[in-house]
BALO-338205 format. One record per residue (C-alpha): residue number from 1; residue in one letter; chain; x, y, z. Coordinates in steps of 0.5 Angstrom, whole numbers. Each point is the difference from the previous one (the first is absolute). Layout:
// residues N
<num=NUM residuo=A cadena=A u=X v=Y w=Z>
...
// end
This chain:
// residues 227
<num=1 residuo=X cadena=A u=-58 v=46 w=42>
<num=2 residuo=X cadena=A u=3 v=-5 w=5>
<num=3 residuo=X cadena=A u=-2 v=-6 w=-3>
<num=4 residuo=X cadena=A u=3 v=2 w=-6>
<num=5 residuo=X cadena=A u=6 v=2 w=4>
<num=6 residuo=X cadena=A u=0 v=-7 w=3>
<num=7 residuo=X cadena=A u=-2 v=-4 w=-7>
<num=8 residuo=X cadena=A u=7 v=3 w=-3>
<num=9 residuo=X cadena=A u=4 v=-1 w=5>
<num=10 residuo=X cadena=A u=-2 v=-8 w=0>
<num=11 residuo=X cadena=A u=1 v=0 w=-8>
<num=12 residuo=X cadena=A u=7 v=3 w=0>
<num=13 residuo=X cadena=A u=2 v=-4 w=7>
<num=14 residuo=X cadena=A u=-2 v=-7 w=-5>
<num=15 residuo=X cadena=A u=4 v=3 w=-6>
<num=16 residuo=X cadena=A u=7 v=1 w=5>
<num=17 residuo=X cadena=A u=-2 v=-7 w=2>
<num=18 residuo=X cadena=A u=-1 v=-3 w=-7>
<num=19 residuo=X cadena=A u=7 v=4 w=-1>
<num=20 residuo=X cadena=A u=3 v=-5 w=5>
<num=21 residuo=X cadena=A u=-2 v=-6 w=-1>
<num=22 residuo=X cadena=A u=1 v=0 w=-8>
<num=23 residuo=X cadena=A u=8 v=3 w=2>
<num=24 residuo=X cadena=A u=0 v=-5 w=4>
<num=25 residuo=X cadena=A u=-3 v=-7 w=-4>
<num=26 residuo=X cadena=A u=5 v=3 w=-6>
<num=27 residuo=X cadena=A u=-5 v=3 w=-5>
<num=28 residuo=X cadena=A u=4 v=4 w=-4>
<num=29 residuo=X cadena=A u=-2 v=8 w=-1>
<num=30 residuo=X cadena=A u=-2 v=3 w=-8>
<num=31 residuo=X cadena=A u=8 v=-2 w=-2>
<num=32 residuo=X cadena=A u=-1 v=-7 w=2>
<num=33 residuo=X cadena=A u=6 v=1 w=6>
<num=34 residuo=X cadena=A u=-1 v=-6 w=6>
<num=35 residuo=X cadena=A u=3 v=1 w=7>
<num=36 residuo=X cadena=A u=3 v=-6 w=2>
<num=37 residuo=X cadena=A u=1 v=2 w=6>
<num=38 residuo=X cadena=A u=-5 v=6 w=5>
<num=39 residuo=X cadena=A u=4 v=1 w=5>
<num=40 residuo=X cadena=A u=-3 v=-3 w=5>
<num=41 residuo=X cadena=A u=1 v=-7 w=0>
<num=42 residuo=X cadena=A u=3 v=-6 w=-4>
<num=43 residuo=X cadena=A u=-7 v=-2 w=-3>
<num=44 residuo=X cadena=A u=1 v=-4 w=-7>
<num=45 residuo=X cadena=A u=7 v=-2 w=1>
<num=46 residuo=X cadena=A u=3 v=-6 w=4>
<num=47 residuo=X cadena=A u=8 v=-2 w=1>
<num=48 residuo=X cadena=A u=3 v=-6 w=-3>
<num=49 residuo=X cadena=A u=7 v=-3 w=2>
<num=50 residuo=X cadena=A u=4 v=3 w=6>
<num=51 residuo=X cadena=A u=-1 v=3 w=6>
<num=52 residuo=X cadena=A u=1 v=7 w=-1>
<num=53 residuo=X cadena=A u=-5 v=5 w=3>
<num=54 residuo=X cadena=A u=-5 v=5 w=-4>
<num=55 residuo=X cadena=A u=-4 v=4 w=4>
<num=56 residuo=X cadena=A u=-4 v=8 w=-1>
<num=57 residuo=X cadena=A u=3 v=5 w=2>
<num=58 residuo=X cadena=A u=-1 v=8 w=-1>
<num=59 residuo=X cadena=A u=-3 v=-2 w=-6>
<num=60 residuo=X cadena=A u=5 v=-4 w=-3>
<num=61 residuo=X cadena=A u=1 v=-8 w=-1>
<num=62 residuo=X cadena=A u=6 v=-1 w=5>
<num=63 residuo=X cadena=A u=5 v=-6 w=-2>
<num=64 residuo=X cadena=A u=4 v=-2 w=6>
<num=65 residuo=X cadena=A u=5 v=-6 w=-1>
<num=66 residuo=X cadena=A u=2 v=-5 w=5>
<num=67 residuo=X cadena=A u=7 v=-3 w=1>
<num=68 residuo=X cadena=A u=-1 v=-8 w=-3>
<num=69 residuo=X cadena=A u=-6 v=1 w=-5>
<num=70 residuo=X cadena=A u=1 v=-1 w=-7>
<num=71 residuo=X cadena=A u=-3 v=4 w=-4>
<num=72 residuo=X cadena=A u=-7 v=3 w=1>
<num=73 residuo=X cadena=A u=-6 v=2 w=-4>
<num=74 residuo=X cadena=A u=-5 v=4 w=0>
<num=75 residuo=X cadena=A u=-6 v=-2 w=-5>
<num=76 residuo=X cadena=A u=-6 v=2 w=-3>
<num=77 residuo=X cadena=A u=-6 v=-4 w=-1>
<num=78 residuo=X cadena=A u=0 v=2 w=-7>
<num=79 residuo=X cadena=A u=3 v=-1 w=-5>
<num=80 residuo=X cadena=A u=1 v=5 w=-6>
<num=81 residuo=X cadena=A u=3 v=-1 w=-7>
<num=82 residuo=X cadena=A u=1 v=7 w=-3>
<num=83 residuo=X cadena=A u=-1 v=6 w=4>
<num=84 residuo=X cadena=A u=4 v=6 w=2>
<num=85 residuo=X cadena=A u=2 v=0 w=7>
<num=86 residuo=X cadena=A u=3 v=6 w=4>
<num=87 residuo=X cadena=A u=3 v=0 w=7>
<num=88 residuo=X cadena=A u=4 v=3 w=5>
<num=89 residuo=X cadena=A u=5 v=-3 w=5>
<num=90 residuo=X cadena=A u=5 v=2 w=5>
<num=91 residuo=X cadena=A u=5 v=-5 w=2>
<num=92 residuo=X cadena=A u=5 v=-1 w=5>
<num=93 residuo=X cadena=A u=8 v=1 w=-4>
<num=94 residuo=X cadena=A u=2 v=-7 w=2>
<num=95 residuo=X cadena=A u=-6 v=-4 w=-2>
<num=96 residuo=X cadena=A u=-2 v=-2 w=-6>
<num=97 residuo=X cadena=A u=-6 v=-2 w=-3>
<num=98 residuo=X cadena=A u=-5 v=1 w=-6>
<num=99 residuo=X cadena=A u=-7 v=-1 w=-3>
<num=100 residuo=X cadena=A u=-2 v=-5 w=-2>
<num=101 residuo=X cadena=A u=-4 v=0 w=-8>
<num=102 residuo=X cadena=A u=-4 v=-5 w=-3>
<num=103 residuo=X cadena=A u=3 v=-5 w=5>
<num=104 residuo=X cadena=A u=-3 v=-6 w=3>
<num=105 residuo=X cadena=A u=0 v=-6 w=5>
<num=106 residuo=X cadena=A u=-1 v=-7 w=-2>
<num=107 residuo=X cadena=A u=0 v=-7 w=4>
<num=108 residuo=X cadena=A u=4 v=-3 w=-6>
<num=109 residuo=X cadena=A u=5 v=5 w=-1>
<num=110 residuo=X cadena=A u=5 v=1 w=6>
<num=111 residuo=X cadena=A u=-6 v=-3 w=4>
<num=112 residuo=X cadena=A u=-3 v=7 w=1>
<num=113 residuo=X cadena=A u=7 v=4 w=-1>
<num=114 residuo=X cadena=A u=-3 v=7 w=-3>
<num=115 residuo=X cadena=A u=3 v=1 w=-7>
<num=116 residuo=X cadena=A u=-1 v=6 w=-5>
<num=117 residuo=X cadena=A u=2 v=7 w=-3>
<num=118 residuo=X cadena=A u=3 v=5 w=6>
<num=119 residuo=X cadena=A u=1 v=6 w=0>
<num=120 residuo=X cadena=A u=7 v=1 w=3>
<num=121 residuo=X cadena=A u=0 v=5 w=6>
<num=122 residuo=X cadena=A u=7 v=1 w=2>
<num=123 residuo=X cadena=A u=4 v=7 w=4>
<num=124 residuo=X cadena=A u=3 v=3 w=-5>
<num=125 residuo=X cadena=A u=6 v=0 w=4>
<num=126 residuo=X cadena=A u=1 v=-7 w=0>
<num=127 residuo=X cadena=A u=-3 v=-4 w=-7>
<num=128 residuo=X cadena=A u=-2 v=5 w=-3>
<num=129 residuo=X cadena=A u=-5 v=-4 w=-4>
<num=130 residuo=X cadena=A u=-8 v=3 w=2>
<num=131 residuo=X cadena=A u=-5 v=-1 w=-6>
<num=132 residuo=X cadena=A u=4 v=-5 w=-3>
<num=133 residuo=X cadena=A u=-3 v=-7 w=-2>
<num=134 residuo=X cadena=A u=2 v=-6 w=4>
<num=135 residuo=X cadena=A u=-3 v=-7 w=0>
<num=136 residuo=X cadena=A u=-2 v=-2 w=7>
<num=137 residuo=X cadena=A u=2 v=-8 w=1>
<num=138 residuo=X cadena=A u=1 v=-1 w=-8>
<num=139 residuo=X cadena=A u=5 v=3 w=-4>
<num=140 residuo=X cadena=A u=3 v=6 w=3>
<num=141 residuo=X cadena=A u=2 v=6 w=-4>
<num=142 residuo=X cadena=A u=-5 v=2 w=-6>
<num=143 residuo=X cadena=A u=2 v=7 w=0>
<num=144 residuo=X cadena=A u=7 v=0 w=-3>
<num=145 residuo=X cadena=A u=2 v=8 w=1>
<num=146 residuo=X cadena=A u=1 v=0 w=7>
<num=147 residuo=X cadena=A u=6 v=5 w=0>
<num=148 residuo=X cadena=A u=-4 v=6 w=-3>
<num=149 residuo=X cadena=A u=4 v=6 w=3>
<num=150 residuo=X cadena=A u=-8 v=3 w=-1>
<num=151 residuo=X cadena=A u=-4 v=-6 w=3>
<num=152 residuo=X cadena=A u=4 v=-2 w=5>
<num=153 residuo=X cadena=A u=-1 v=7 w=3>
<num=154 residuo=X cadena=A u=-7 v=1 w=0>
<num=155 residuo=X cadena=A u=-1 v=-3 w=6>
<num=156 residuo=X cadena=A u=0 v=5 w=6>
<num=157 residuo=X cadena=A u=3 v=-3 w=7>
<num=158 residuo=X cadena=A u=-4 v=1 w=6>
<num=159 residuo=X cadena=A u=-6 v=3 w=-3>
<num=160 residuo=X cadena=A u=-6 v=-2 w=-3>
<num=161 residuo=X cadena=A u=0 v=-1 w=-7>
<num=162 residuo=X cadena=A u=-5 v=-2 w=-6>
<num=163 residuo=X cadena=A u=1 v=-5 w=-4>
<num=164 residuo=X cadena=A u=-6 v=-1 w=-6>
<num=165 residuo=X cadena=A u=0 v=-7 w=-4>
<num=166 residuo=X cadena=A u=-3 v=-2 w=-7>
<num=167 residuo=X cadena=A u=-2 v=-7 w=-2>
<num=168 residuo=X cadena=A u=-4 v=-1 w=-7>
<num=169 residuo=X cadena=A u=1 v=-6 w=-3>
<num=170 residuo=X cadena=A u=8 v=-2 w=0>
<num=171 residuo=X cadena=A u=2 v=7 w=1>
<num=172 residuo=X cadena=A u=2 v=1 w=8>
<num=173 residuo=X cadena=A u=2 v=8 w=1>
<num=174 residuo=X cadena=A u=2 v=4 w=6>
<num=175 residuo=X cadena=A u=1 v=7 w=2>
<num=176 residuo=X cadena=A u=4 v=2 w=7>
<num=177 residuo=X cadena=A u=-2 v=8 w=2>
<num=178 residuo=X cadena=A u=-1 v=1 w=-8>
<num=179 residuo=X cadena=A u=6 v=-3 w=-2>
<num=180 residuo=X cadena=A u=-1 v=-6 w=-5>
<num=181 residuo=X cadena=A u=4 v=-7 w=2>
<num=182 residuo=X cadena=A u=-4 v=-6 w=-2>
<num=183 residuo=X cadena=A u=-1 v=-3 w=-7>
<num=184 residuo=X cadena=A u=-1 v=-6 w=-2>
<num=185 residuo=X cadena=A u=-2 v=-5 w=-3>
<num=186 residuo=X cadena=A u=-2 v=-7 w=3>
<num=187 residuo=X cadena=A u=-7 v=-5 w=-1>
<num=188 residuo=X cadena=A u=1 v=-4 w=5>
<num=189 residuo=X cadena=A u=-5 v=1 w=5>
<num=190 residuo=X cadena=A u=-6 v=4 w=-3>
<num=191 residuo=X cadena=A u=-4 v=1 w=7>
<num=192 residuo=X cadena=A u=1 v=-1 w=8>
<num=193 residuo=X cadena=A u=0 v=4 w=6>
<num=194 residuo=X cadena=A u=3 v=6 w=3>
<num=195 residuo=X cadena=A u=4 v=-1 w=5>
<num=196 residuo=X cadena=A u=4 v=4 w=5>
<num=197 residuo=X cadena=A u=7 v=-3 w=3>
<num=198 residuo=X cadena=A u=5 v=0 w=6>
<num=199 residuo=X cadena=A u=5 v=-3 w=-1>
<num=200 residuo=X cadena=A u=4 v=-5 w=4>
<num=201 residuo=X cadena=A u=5 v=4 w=4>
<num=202 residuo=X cadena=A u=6 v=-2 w=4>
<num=203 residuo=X cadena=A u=2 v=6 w=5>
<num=204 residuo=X cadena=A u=-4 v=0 w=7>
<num=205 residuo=X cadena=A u=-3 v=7 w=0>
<num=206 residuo=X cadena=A u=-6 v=-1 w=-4>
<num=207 residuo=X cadena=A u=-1 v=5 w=-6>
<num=208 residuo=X cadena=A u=-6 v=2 w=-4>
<num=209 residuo=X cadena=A u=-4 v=2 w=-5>
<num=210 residuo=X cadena=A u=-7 v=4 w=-2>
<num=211 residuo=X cadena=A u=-4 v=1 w=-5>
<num=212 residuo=X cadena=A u=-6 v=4 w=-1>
<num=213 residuo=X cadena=A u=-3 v=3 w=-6>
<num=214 residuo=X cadena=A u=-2 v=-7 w=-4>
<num=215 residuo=X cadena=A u=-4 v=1 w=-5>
<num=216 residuo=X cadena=A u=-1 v=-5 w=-6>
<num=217 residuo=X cadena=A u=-4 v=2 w=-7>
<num=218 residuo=X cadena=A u=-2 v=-6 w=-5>
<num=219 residuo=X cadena=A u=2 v=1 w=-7>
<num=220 residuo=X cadena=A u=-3 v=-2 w=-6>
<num=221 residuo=X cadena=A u=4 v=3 w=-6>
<num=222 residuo=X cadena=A u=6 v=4 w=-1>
<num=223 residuo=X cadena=A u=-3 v=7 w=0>
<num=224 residuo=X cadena=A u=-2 v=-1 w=7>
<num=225 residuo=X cadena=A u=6 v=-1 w=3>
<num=226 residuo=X cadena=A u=1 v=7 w=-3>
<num=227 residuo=X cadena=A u=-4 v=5 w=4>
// end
Protein backbone atom coordinates (compact mmCIF):
# COMPACT_ATOMS: atom_id res chain seq x y z
CA UNK A 1 0.00 0.00 0.00
CA UNK A 2 2.73 2.47 0.73
CA UNK A 3 4.63 1.69 -2.46
CA UNK A 4 1.26 2.52 -4.40
CA UNK A 5 0.93 5.67 -2.18
CA UNK A 6 4.32 6.80 -3.18
CA UNK A 7 4.07 5.56 -6.66
CA UNK A 8 0.89 8.24 -6.95
CA UNK A 9 2.29 10.96 -5.47
CA UNK A 10 5.56 10.78 -8.01
CA UNK A 11 2.92 10.69 -11.06
CA UNK A 12 0.90 13.42 -10.05
CA UNK A 13 3.99 15.66 -8.82
CA UNK A 14 5.24 14.90 -12.65
CA UNK A 15 1.73 15.80 -13.91
CA UNK A 16 1.93 19.53 -11.85
CA UNK A 17 5.43 19.92 -13.23
CA UNK A 18 4.45 19.25 -16.79
CA UNK A 19 1.50 21.53 -16.34
CA UNK A 20 4.08 24.44 -15.39
CA UNK A 21 6.51 24.21 -17.94
CA UNK A 22 3.83 23.74 -20.79
CA UNK A 23 2.10 27.39 -19.18
CA UNK A 24 5.14 28.57 -19.03
CA UNK A 25 6.95 27.46 -22.71
CA UNK A 26 3.23 28.99 -24.32
CA UNK A 27 1.57 25.81 -25.49
CA UNK A 28 -1.64 26.40 -26.00
CA UNK A 29 -4.67 24.63 -23.86
CA UNK A 30 -7.85 22.26 -25.82
CA UNK A 31 -9.17 25.96 -27.19
CA UNK A 32 -6.00 26.95 -28.65
CA UNK A 33 -5.16 30.13 -26.08
CA UNK A 34 -1.26 30.76 -25.35
CA UNK A 35 -0.07 32.91 -22.22
CA UNK A 36 2.17 35.16 -23.46
CA UNK A 37 3.34 36.00 -20.36
CA UNK A 38 3.46 33.41 -16.93
CA UNK A 39 3.58 35.90 -14.26
CA UNK A 40 6.81 35.38 -13.10
CA UNK A 41 9.38 36.59 -15.68
CA UNK A 42 9.77 38.25 -19.01
CA UNK A 43 10.85 35.30 -21.08
CA UNK A 44 9.99 35.52 -24.62
CA UNK A 45 9.83 39.14 -25.19
CA UNK A 46 12.70 41.74 -25.25
CA UNK A 47 12.71 45.73 -25.20
CA UNK A 48 13.33 47.77 -28.34
CA UNK A 49 13.92 51.83 -28.80
CA UNK A 50 13.82 53.72 -25.24
CA UNK A 51 14.49 53.53 -21.96
CA UNK A 52 11.83 52.77 -19.98
CA UNK A 53 11.56 50.01 -17.44
CA UNK A 54 9.60 46.89 -17.55
CA UNK A 55 9.69 44.55 -14.69
CA UNK A 56 7.41 41.68 -12.78
CA UNK A 57 5.48 42.66 -9.99
CA UNK A 58 2.29 40.84 -8.12
CA UNK A 59 1.84 39.03 -11.28
CA UNK A 60 1.76 42.02 -13.56
CA UNK A 61 4.15 43.46 -16.41
CA UNK A 62 5.09 46.91 -14.85
CA UNK A 63 5.97 49.67 -17.24
CA UNK A 64 7.76 52.80 -15.62
CA UNK A 65 8.64 55.71 -17.62
CA UNK A 66 11.54 57.66 -17.50
CA UNK A 67 11.94 61.30 -18.13
CA UNK A 68 13.99 61.85 -21.38
CA UNK A 69 13.33 58.51 -23.22
CA UNK A 70 11.20 58.20 -26.19
CA UNK A 71 9.10 55.86 -26.51
CA UNK A 72 9.64 52.06 -25.26
CA UNK A 73 8.38 48.83 -26.33
CA UNK A 74 8.11 45.71 -25.09
CA UNK A 75 8.05 42.83 -27.90
CA UNK A 76 7.36 39.58 -28.41
CA UNK A 77 9.81 37.32 -30.19
CA UNK A 78 6.99 35.98 -32.00
CA UNK A 79 5.23 37.29 -34.44
CA UNK A 80 1.62 36.57 -35.15
CA UNK A 81 -0.59 37.16 -38.46
CA UNK A 82 -4.24 36.43 -37.51
CA UNK A 83 -5.27 35.70 -33.59
CA UNK A 84 -7.53 37.08 -30.96
CA UNK A 85 -5.61 38.64 -28.26
CA UNK A 86 -7.03 39.31 -24.63
CA UNK A 87 -5.41 41.74 -22.21
CA UNK A 88 -5.92 43.57 -19.33
CA UNK A 89 -4.16 46.88 -18.18
CA UNK A 90 -4.13 49.70 -15.71
CA UNK A 91 -2.40 52.64 -16.26
CA UNK A 92 -1.58 55.81 -14.39
CA UNK A 93 -4.28 58.70 -15.70
CA UNK A 94 -1.52 61.13 -17.22
CA UNK A 95 0.38 58.33 -19.21
CA UNK A 96 -0.50 57.20 -22.47
CA UNK A 97 0.16 54.16 -24.09
CA UNK A 98 -1.00 51.50 -25.85
CA UNK A 99 -0.33 47.83 -27.44
CA UNK A 100 1.40 47.26 -30.30
CA UNK A 101 -0.24 44.65 -33.03
CA UNK A 102 1.06 43.39 -36.18
CA UNK A 103 3.75 45.53 -35.61
CA UNK A 104 7.63 45.36 -36.42
CA UNK A 105 11.30 46.89 -36.00
CA UNK A 106 13.15 47.02 -39.21
CA UNK A 107 17.12 48.28 -39.93
CA UNK A 108 15.80 49.85 -43.23
CA UNK A 109 12.96 51.68 -41.69
CA UNK A 110 13.69 54.72 -39.09
CA UNK A 111 16.64 52.53 -38.29
CA UNK A 112 14.92 50.04 -36.15
CA UNK A 113 11.99 52.66 -35.17
CA UNK A 114 9.28 50.27 -33.98
CA UNK A 115 6.12 50.68 -36.71
CA UNK A 116 2.62 49.19 -36.86
CA UNK A 117 -1.25 48.92 -35.77
CA UNK A 118 -1.64 50.16 -31.80
CA UNK A 119 -4.25 49.65 -29.68
CA UNK A 120 -4.61 52.97 -28.34
CA UNK A 121 -4.67 53.00 -24.29
CA UNK A 122 -5.57 56.39 -23.00
CA UNK A 123 -7.81 57.63 -19.54
CA UNK A 124 -10.80 58.05 -20.22
CA UNK A 125 -10.65 61.30 -18.64
CA UNK A 126 -8.24 62.92 -21.22
CA UNK A 127 -8.24 61.54 -24.93
CA UNK A 128 -10.55 59.28 -24.59
CA UNK A 129 -9.60 57.24 -27.41
CA UNK A 130 -8.61 53.49 -25.67
CA UNK A 131 -9.65 50.53 -28.56
CA UNK A 132 -9.11 52.66 -30.99
CA UNK A 133 -6.63 51.86 -33.99
CA UNK A 134 -3.41 54.11 -34.33
CA UNK A 135 -0.61 53.67 -36.69
CA UNK A 136 2.70 53.89 -34.56
CA UNK A 137 5.39 55.54 -36.60
CA UNK A 138 3.51 55.47 -39.98
CA UNK A 139 0.05 57.09 -40.78
CA UNK A 140 -1.70 58.09 -37.67
CA UNK A 141 -5.41 57.74 -37.06
CA UNK A 142 -7.05 54.78 -38.94
CA UNK A 143 -9.92 54.57 -36.78
CA UNK A 144 -12.14 57.60 -37.89
CA UNK A 145 -15.01 57.68 -35.15
CA UNK A 146 -13.22 58.71 -32.25
CA UNK A 147 -15.79 60.84 -30.58
CA UNK A 148 -18.25 58.03 -30.29
CA UNK A 149 -20.27 59.13 -26.91
CA UNK A 150 -20.36 54.90 -26.30
CA UNK A 151 -16.78 54.30 -27.19
CA UNK A 152 -14.96 56.86 -25.74
CA UNK A 153 -16.33 56.01 -22.44
CA UNK A 154 -15.78 52.26 -22.29
CA UNK A 155 -12.68 52.65 -20.56
CA UNK A 156 -12.54 52.99 -16.91
CA UNK A 157 -9.99 55.48 -15.08
CA UNK A 158 -7.97 53.88 -12.39
CA UNK A 159 -9.24 50.48 -12.73
CA UNK A 160 -7.98 47.31 -14.44
CA UNK A 161 -9.96 47.00 -17.87
CA UNK A 162 -10.00 44.25 -20.89
CA UNK A 163 -9.43 44.84 -23.98
CA UNK A 164 -9.98 41.83 -26.71
CA UNK A 165 -8.56 42.07 -30.23
CA UNK A 166 -9.25 40.30 -33.65
CA UNK A 167 -7.38 40.43 -36.57
CA UNK A 168 -8.36 37.98 -39.47
CA UNK A 169 -7.05 39.01 -42.79
CA UNK A 170 -7.62 42.66 -43.23
CA UNK A 171 -10.08 43.21 -40.70
CA UNK A 172 -8.68 44.35 -37.37
CA UNK A 173 -11.55 44.74 -34.61
CA UNK A 174 -11.27 45.58 -30.64
CA UNK A 175 -13.74 45.32 -27.78
CA UNK A 176 -13.08 47.58 -24.06
CA UNK A 177 -15.19 45.80 -21.25
CA UNK A 178 -17.47 44.31 -23.96
CA UNK A 179 -18.21 47.15 -25.73
CA UNK A 180 -17.06 47.02 -29.55
CA UNK A 181 -14.68 50.10 -30.48
CA UNK A 182 -12.30 49.24 -33.55
CA UNK A 183 -13.47 48.13 -37.10
CA UNK A 184 -11.38 48.52 -39.87
CA UNK A 185 -10.45 47.50 -42.61
CA UNK A 186 -6.29 47.88 -43.50
CA UNK A 187 -3.60 45.24 -45.45
CA UNK A 188 -0.88 47.07 -45.10
CA UNK A 189 0.85 44.82 -42.77
CA UNK A 190 -0.30 40.94 -42.69
CA UNK A 191 1.82 39.95 -39.42
CA UNK A 192 4.58 40.97 -36.90
CA UNK A 193 5.10 41.11 -33.21
CA UNK A 194 2.79 42.26 -30.11
CA UNK A 195 4.34 44.78 -28.32
CA UNK A 196 3.84 46.74 -25.20
CA UNK A 197 4.25 50.57 -24.98
CA UNK A 198 5.53 53.22 -22.35
CA UNK A 199 5.13 56.11 -23.94
CA UNK A 200 7.66 59.00 -23.91
CA UNK A 201 6.65 61.32 -20.91
CA UNK A 202 7.80 64.77 -19.95
CA UNK A 203 6.38 65.31 -16.04
CA UNK A 204 9.08 64.31 -13.41
CA UNK A 205 7.39 61.96 -11.34
CA UNK A 206 7.37 58.89 -13.29
CA UNK A 207 3.69 57.13 -14.03
CA UNK A 208 3.11 53.57 -14.75
CA UNK A 209 1.19 51.03 -16.48
CA UNK A 210 0.48 47.05 -15.92
CA UNK A 211 -0.48 44.52 -17.68
CA UNK A 212 -1.57 41.06 -16.96
CA UNK A 213 -3.66 38.35 -18.45
CA UNK A 214 -2.16 38.30 -21.65
CA UNK A 215 -3.30 35.60 -23.64
CA UNK A 216 -3.14 34.97 -27.68
CA UNK A 217 -5.26 32.49 -29.90
CA UNK A 218 -4.31 31.78 -33.50
CA UNK A 219 -6.77 31.64 -36.08
CA UNK A 220 -7.32 30.37 -38.94
CA UNK A 221 -10.98 30.76 -40.25
CA UNK A 222 -13.96 33.35 -39.47
CA UNK A 223 -15.97 30.93 -37.17
CA UNK A 224 -12.96 30.53 -35.05
CA UNK A 225 -12.76 34.11 -33.78
CA UNK A 226 -16.41 33.43 -32.80
CA UNK A 227 -16.07 31.02 -29.78
Amino acid sequence: MRRILIITVAVMFSMLCSCSENHQAGIANKEGWVSLFNGKNLNGWEVLNGHATYEVKDGAIVGTTVRGSPNTFLCTKKHYSDFELEFEVKVDPPLNTGVQIRSNSLPTYRNGRVHGYQVEIADGTGSGASGFIYDEARRGWLSEDLTDPVKTKAFKSNEWNKFRVVCLGDSIKTWLNGVPVADITDSMTPSGFIGLQVHRFRQEKPAQVRWRNIRIRELTSPKSAEK
